[in-house]
gemmi code that builds the backbone of each chain (N, CA, C; Angstrom):
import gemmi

chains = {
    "A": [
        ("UNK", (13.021, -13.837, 38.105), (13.354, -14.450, 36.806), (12.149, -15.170, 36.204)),
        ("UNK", (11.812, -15.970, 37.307), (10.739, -16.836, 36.315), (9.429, -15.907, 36.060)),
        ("UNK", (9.166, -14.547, 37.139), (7.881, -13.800, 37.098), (8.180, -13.205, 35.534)),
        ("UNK", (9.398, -12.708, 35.238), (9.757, -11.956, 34.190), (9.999, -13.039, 32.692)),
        ("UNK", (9.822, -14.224, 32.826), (9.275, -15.273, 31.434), (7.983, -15.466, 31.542)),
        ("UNK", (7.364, -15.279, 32.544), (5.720, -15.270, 33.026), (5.305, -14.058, 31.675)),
        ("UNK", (5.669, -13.322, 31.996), (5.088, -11.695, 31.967), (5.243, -12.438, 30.338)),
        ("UNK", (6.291, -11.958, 30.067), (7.497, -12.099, 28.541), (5.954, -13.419, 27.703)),
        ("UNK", (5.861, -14.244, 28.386), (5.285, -15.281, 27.411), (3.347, -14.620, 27.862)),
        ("UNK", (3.525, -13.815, 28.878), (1.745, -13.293, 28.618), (1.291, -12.544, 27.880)),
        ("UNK", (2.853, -11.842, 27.447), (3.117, -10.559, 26.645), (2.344, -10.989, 25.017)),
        ("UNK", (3.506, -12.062, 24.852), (3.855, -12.784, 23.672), (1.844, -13.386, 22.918)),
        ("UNK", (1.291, -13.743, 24.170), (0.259, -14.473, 24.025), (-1.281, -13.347, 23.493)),
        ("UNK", (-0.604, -12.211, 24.496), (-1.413, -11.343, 24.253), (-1.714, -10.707, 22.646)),
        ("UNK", (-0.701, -10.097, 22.355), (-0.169, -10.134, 21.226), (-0.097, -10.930, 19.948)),
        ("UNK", (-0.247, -12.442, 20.510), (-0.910, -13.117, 19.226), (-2.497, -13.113, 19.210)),
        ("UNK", (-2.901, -13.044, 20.450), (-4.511, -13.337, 20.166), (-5.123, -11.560, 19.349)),
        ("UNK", (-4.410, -10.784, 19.689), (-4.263, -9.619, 18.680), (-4.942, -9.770, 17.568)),
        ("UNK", (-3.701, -10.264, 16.956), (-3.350, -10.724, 15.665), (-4.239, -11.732, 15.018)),
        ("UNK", (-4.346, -12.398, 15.870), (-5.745, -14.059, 15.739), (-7.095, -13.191, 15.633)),
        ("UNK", (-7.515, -11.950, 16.298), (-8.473, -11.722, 16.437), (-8.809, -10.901, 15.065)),
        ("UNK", (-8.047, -10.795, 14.314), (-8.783, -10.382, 13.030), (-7.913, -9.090, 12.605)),
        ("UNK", (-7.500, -8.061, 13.770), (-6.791, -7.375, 13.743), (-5.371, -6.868, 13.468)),
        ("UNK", (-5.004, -6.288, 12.074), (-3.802, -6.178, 11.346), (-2.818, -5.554, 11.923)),
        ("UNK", (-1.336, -6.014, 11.780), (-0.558, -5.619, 12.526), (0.237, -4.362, 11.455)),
        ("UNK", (0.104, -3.221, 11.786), (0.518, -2.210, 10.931), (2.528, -2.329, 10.997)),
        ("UNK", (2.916, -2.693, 9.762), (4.414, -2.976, 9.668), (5.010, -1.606, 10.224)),
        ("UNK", (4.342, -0.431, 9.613), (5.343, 0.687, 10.134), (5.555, 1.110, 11.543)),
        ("UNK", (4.928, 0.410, 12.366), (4.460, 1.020, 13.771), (5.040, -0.377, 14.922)),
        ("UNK", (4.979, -1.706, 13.773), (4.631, -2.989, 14.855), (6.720, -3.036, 15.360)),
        ("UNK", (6.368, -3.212, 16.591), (7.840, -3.678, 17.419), (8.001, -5.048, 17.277)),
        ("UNK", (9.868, -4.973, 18.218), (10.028, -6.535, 17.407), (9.570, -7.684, 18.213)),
        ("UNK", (8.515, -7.293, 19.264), (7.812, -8.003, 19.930), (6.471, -8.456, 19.252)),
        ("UNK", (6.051, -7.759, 18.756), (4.630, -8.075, 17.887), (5.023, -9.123, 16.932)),
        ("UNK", (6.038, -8.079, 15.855), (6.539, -9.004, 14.753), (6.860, -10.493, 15.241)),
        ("UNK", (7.647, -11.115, 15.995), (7.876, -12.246, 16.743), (6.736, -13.104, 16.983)),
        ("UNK", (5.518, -12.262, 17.617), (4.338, -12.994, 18.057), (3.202, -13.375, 16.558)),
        ("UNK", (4.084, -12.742, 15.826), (3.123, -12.837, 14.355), (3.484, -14.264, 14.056)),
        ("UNK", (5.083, -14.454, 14.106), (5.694, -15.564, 13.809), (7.311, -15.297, 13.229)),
        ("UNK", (7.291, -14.447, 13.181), (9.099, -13.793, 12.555), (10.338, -14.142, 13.380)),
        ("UNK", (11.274, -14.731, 13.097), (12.258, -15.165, 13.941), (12.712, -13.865, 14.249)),
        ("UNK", (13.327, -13.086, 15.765), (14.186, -12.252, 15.945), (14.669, -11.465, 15.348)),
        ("UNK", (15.435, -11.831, 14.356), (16.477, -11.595, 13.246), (15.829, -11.017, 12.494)),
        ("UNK", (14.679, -12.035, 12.118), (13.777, -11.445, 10.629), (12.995, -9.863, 11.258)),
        ("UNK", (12.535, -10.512, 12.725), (11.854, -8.924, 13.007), (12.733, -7.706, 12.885)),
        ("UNK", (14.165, -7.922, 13.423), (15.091, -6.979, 13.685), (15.141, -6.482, 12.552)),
        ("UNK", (15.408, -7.182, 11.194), (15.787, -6.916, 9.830), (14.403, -6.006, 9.136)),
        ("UNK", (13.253, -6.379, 9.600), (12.026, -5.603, 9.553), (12.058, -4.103, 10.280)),
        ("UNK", (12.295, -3.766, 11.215), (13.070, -3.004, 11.676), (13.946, -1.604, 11.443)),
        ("UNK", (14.782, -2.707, 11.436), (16.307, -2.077, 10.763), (15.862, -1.720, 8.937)),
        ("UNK", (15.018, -1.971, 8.026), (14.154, -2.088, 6.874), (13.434, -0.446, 6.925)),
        ("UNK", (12.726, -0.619, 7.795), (12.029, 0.637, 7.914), (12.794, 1.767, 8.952)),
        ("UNK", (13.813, 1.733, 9.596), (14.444, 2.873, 9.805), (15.585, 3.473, 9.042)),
        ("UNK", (15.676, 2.451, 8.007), (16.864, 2.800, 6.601), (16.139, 3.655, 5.516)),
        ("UNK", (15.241, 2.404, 4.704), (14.263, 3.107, 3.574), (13.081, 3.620, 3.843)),
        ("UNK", (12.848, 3.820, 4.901), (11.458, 4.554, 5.269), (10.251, 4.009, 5.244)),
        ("UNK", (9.093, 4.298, 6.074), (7.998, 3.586, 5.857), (7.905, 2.455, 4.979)),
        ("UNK", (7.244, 1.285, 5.575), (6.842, 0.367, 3.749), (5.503, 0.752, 3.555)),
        ("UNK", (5.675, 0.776, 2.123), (4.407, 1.114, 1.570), (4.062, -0.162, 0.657)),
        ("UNK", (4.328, -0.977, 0.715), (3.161, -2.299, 0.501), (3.710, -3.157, 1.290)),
        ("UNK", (2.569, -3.914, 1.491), (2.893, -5.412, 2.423), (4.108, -5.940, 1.980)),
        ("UNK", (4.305, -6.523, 0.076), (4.914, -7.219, -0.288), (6.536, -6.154, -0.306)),
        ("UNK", (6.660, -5.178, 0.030), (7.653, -4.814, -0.145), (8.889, -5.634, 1.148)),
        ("UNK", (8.049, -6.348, 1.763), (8.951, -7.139, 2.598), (9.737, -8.423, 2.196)),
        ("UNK", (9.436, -8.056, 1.217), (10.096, -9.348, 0.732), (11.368, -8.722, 0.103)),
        ("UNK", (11.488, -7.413, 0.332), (12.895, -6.823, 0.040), (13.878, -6.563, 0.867)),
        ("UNK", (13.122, -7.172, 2.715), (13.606, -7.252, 3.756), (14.928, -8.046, 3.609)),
        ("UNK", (16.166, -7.997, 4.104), (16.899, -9.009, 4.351), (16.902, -10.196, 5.467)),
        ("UNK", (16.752, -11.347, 5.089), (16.521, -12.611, 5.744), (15.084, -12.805, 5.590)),
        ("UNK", (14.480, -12.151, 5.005), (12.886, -12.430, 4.852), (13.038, -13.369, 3.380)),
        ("UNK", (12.262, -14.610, 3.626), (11.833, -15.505, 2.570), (10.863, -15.556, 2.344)),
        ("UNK", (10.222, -16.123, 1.433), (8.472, -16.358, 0.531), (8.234, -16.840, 1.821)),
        ("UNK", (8.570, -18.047, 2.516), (7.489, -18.995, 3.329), (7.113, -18.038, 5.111)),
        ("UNK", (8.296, -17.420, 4.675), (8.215, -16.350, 6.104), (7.016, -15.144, 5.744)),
        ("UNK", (7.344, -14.822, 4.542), (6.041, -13.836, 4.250), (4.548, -14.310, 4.088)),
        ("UNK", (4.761, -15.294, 3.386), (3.592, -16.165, 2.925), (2.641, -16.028, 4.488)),
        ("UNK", (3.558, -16.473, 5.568), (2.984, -17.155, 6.524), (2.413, -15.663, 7.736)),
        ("UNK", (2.561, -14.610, 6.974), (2.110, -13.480, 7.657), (1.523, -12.192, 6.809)),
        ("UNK", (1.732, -12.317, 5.847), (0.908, -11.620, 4.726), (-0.287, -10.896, 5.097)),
        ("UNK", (-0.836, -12.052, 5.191), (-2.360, -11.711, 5.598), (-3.099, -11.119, 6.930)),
        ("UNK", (-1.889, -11.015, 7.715), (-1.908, -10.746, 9.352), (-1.295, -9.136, 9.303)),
        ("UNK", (-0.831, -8.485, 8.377), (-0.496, -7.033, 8.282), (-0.323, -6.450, 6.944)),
        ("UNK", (-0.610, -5.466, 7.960), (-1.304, -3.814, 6.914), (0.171, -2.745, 6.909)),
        ("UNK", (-0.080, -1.846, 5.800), (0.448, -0.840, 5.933), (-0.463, 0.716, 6.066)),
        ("UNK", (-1.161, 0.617, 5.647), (-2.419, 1.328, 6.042), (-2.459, 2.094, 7.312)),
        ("UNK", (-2.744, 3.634, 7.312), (-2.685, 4.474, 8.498), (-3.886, 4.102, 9.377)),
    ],
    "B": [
        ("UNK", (-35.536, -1.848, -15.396), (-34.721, -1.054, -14.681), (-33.250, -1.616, -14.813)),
        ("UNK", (-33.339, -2.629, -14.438), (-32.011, -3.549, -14.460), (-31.255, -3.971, -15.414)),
        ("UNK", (-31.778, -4.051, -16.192), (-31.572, -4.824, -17.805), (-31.047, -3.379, -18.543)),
        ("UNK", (-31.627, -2.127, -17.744), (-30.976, -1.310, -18.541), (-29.704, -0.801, -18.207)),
        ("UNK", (-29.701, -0.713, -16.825), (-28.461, -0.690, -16.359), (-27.666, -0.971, -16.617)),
        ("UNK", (-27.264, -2.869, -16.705), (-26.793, -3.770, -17.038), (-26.024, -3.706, -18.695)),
        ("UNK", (-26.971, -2.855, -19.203), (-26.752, -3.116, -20.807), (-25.460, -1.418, -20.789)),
        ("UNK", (-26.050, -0.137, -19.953), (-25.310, 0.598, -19.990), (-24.189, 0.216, -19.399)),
        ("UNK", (-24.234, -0.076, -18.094), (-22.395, -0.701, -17.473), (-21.892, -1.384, -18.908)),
        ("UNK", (-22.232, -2.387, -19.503), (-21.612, -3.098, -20.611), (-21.579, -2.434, -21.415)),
        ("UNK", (-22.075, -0.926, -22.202), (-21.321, 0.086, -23.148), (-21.172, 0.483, -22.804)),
        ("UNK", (-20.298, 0.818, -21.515), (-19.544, 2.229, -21.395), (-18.181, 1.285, -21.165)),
        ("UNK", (-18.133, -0.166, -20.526), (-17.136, -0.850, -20.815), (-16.321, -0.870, -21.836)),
        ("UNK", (-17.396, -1.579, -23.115), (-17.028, -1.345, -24.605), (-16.291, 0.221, -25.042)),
        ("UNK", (-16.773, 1.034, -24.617), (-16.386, 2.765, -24.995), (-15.201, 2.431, -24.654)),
        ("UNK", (-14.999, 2.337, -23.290), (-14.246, 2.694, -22.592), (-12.790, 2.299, -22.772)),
        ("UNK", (-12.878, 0.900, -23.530), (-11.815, 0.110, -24.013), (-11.461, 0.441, -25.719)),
        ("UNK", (-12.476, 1.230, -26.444), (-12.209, 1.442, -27.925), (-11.116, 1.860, -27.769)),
        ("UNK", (-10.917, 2.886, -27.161), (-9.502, 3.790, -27.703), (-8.260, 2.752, -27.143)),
        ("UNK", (-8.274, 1.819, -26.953), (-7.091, 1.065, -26.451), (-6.225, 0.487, -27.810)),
        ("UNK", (-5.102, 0.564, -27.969), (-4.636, -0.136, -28.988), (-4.947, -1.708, -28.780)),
        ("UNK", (-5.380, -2.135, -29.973), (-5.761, -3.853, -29.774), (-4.807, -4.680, -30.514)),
        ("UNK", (-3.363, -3.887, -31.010), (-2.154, -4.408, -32.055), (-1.398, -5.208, -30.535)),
        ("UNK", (-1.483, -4.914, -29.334), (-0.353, -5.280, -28.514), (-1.502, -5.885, -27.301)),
        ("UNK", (-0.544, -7.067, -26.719), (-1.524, -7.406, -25.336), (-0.201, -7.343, -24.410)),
        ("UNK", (-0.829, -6.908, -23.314), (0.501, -7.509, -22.288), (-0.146, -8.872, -21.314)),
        ("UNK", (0.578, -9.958, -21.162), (0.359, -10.610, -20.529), (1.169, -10.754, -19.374)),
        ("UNK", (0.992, -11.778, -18.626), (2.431, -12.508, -17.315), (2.668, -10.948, -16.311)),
        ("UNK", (1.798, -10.013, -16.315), (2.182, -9.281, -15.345), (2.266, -9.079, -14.138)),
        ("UNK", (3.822, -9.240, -13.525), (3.985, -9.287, -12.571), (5.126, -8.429, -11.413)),
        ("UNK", (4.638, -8.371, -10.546), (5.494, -7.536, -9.645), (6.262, -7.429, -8.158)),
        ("UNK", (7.706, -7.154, -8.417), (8.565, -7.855, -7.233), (9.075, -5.849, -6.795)),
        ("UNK", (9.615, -6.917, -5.411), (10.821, -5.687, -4.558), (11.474, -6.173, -4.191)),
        ("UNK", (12.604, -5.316, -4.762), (13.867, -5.802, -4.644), (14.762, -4.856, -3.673)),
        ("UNK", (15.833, -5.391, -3.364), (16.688, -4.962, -2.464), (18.353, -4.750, -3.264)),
        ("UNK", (18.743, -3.771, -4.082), (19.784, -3.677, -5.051), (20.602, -3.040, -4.479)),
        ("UNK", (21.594, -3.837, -3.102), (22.412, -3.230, -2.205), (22.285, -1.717, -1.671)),
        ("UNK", (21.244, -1.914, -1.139), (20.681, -0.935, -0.380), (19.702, 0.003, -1.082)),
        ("UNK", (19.478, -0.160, -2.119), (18.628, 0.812, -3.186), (17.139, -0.024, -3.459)),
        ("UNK", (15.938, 0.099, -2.758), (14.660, -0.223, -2.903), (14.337, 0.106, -3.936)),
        ("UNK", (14.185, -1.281, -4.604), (13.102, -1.151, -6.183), (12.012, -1.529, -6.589)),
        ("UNK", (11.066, -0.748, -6.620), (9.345, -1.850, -7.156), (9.825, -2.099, -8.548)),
        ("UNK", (9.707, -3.177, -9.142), (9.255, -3.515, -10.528), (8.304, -4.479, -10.836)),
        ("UNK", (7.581, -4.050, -12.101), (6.629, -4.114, -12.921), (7.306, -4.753, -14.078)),
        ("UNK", (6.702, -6.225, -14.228), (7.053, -7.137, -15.493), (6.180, -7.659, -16.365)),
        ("UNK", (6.523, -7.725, -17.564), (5.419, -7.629, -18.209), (5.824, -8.505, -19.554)),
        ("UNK", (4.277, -9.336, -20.069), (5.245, -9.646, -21.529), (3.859, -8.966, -22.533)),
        ("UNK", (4.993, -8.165, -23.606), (3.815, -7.869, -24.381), (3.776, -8.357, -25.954)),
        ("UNK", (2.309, -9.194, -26.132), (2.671, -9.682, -27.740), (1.945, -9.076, -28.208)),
        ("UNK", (2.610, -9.346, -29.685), (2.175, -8.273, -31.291), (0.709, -9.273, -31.533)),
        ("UNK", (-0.248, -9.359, -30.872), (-1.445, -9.706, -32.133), (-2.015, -9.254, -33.205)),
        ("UNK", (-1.380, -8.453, -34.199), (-1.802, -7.809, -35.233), (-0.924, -8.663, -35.867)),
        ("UNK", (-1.116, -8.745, -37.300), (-0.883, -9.200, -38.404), (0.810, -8.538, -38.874)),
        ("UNK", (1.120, -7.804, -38.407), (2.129, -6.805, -39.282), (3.076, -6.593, -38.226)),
        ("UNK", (4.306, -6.332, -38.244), (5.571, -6.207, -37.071), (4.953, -4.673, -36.331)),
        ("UNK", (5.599, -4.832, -35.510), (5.516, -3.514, -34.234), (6.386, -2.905, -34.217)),
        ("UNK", (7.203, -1.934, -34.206), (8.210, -1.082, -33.847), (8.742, -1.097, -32.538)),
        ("UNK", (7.507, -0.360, -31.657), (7.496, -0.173, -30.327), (6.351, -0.255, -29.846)),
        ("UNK", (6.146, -0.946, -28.183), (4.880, -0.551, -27.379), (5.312, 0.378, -25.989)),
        ("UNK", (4.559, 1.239, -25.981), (4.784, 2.024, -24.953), (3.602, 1.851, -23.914)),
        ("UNK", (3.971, 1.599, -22.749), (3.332, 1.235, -21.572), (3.315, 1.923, -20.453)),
        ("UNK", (2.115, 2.525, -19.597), (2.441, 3.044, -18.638), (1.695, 2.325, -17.353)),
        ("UNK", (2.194, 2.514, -16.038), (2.168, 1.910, -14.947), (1.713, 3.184, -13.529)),
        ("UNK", (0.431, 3.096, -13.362), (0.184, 3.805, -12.511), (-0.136, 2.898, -11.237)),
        ("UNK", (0.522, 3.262, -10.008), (0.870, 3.068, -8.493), (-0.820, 3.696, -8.193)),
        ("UNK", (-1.462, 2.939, -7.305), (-2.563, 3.044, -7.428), (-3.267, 2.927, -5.293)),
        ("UNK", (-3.711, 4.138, -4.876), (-3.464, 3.979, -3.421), (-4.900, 3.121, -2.928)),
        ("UNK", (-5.034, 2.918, -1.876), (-6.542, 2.104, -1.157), (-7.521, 3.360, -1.898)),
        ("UNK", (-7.750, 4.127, -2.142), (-9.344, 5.104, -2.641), (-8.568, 5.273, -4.213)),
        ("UNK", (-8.119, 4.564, -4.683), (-8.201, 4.904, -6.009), (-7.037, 6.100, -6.732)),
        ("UNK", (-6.414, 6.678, -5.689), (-5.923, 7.707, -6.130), (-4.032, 7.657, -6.597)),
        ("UNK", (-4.022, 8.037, -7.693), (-2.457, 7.155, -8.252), (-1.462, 8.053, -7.643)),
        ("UNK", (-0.444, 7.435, -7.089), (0.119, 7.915, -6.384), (1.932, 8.465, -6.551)),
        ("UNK", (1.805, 7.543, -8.035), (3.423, 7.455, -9.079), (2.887, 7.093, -10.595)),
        ("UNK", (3.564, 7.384, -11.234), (3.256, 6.591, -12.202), (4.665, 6.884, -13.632)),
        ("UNK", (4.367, 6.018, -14.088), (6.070, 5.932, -15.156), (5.595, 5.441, -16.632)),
        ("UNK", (6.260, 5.894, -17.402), (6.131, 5.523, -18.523), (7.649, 4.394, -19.255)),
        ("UNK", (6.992, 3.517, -20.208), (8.039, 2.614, -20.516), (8.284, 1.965, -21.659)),
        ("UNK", (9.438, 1.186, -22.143), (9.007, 0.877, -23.372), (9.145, -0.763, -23.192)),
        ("UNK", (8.977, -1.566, -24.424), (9.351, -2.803, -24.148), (10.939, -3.431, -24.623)),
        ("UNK", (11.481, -4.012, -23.512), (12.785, -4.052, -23.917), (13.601, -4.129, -25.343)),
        ("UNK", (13.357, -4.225, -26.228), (13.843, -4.080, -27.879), (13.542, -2.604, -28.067)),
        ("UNK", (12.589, -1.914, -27.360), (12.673, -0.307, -27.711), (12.910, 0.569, -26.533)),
        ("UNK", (13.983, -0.053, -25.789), (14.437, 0.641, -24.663), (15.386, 2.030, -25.028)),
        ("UNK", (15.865, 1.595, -26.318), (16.734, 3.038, -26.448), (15.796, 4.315, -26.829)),
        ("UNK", (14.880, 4.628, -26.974), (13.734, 5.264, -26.920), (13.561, 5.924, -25.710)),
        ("UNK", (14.160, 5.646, -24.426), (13.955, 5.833, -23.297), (15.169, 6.909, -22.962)),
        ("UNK", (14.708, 8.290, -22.752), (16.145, 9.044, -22.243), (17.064, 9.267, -21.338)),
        ("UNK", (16.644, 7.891, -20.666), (17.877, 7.911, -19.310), (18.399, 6.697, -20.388)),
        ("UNK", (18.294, 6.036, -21.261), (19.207, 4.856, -21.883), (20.769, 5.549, -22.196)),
        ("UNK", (21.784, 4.755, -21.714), (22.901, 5.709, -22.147), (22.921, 4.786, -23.833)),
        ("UNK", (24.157, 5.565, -24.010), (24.397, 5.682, -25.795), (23.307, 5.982, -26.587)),
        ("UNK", (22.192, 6.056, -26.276), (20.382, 6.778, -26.628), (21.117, 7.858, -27.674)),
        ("UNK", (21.051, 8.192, -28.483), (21.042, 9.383, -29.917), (20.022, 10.144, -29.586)),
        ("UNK", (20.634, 11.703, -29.524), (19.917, 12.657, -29.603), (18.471, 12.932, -30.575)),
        ("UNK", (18.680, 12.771, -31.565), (17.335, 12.839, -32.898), (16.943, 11.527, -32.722)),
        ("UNK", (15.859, 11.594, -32.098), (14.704, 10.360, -32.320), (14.544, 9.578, -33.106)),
        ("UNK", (14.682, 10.326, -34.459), (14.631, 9.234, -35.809), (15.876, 8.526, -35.186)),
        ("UNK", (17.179, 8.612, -35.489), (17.756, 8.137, -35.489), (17.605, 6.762, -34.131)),
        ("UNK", (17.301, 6.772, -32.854), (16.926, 6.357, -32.242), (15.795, 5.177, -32.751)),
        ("UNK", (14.816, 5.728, -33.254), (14.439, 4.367, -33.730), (14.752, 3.438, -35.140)),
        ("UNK", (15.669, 3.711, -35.638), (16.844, 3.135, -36.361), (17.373, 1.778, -35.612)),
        ("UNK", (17.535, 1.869, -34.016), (18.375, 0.988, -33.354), (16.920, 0.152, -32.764)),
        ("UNK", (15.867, 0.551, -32.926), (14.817, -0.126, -32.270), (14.441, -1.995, -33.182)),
        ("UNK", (14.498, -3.100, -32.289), (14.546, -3.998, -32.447), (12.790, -4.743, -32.830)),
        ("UNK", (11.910, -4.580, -33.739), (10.533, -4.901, -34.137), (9.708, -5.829, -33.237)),
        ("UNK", (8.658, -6.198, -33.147), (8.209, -7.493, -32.588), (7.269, -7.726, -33.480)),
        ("UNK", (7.922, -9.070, -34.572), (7.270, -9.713, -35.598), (5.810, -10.167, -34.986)),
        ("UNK", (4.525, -10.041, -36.133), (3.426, -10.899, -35.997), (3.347, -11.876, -34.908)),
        ("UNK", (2.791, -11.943, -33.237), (2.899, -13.023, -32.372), (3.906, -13.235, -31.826)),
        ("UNK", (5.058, -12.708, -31.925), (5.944, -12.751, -31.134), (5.991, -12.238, -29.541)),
        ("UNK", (6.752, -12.000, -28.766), (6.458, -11.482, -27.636), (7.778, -10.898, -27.457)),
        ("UNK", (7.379, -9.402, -26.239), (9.091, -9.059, -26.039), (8.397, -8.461, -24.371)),
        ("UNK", (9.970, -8.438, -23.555), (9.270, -7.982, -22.253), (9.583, -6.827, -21.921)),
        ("UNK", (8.451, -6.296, -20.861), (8.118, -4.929, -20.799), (8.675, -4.849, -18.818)),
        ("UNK", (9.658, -4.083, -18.895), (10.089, -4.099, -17.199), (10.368, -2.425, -17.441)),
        ("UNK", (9.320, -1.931, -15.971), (8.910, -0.636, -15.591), (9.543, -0.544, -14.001)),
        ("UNK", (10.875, 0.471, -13.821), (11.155, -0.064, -12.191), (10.899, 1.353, -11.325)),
        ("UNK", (10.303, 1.481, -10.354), (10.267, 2.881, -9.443), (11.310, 2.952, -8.433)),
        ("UNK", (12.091, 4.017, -8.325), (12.988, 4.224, -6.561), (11.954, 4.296, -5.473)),
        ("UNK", (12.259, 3.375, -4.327), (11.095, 3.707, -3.537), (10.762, 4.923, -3.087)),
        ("UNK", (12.245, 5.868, -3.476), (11.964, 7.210, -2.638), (11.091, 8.264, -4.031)),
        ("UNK", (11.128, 7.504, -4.753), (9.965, 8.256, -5.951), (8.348, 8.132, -5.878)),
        ("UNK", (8.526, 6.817, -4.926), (7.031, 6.806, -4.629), (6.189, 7.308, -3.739)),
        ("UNK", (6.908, 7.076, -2.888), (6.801, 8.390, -1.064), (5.549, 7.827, -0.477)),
        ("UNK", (4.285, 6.843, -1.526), (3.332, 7.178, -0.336), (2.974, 5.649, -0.512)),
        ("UNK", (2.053, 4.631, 0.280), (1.752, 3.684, 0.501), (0.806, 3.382, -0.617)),
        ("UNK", (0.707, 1.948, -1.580), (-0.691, 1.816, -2.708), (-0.353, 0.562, -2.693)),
        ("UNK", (-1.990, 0.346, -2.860), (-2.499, -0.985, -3.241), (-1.820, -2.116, -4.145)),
        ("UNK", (-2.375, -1.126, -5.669), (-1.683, -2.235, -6.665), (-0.865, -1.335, -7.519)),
        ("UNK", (-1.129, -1.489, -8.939), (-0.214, -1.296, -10.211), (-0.946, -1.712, -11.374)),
        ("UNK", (-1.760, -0.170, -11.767), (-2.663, -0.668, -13.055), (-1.425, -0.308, -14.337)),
        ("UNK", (-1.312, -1.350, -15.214), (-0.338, -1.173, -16.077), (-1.253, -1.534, -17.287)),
        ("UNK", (-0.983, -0.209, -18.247), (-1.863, -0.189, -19.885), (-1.051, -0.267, -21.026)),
        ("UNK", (-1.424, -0.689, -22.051), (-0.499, -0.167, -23.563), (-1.049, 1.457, -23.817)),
        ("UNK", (-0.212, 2.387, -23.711), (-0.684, 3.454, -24.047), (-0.296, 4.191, -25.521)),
        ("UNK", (0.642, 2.878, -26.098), (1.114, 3.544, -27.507), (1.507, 2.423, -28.390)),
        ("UNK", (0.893, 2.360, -29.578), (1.857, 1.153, -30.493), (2.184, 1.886, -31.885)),
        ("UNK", (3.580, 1.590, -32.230), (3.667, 1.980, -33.441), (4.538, 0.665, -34.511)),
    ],
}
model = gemmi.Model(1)
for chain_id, residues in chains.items():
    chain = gemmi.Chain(chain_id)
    for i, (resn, *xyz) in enumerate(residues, 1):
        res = gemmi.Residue()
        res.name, res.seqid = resn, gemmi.SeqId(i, " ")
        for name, pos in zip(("N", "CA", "C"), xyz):
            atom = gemmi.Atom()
            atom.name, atom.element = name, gemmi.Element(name[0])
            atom.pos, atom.b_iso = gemmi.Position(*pos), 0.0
            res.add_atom(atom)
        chain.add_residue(res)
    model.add_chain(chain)
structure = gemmi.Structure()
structure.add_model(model)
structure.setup_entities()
């Protein structure tokens, strides 16, 4: 149990320094583990998700803001951390 | 060398903008996505005023979807809301055009009227940057 919150939070860490390191997190591709480590509550990742296996690929960043449960301060605060870009 | 350069980039600017109608500006342009119970919408908002001296009829505007290398990837044509019946998906729209702009609402000297351009996301199909939006018609 505790090796498997070990892992889970090295995962998590890994994954942000990713993201910290300059490197964009592509929305169409990123799981709801990345999304999370970006900063997205669960829900919001799931809804990110569930977003792109309904309407298909996003093709702009800001189209997430057509996400459900996604707000300005939730986007605001990751904007700049992902791409849609192949 | 430079100075000449400089002077050509700045007329081919000038050229480049003559043919633009200078009766209409659009200002406040801006652009959301929306979520219209399950139906993905880009829109393009816009306000466009009459700076000419004399009323406007209509401005017609188009909006090209524009990808990372430049290459447009959608693009729509539109009118500004007072000359929406002009538009042939408008229902109750009249067959003969004249008649159609009969129902068209003017935009007096300085006034302003707004210009909303919306895409289905499944019309757009491919990933872009921005949204170059022009006056491409004033009458």
């Amino acid at each position: 149990m505790l090796l498997r919150r070990l892992y889970s939070a090295v995962l998590v860490l890994l994954l942000a320094a990713q993201v910290v390191g300059g490197e964009k997190l592509n929305l169409n591709t990123a799981t709801k583990e990345q999304l999370v480590a970006l900063g997205l509550s669960e829900s919001q990742a799931l809804q990110v998700i569930g977003h792109r296996e309904k309407s298909g690929a996003f093709l702009q960043v800001e189209e997430l803001l057509a996400v459900q449960q996604m707000n300005k301060q939730s986007f605001e605060k990751i904007r700049d951390r992902v791409t849609v870009d192949e | 060398m430079k100075l000449l350069l400089t002077a050509l980039l700045v007329l081919s600017f000038v050229v480049g903008n003559a043919g633009a109608d200078e009766r209409a500006r659009l200002d406040n342009v801006k652009t959301e996505w929306q979520n219209a119970y399950g139906a993905i919408i880009y829109t393009v908002l816009a306000e466009v005023k009459n700076v000419s001296a004399a009323p406007i009829r209509y401005v017609k505007v188009k909006v090209e979807l524009v990808d990372k290398d430049g290459k447009t990837v959608a693009e729509r044509v539109g009118y500004n809301a007072g000359a929406e019946v002009l538009e042939v998906v408008v229902e109750g729209a009249a067959k003969d055009p004249a008649e159609n702009l009969k129902q068209v609402k003017p935009i007096a000297p300085g006034a302003t009227d707004l210009v909303r351009i919306s895409f289905d996301k499944a019309d757009i199909g491919k990933p872009f940057r921005k949204a170059n939006v022009s006056v491409v018609e004033v009458r």
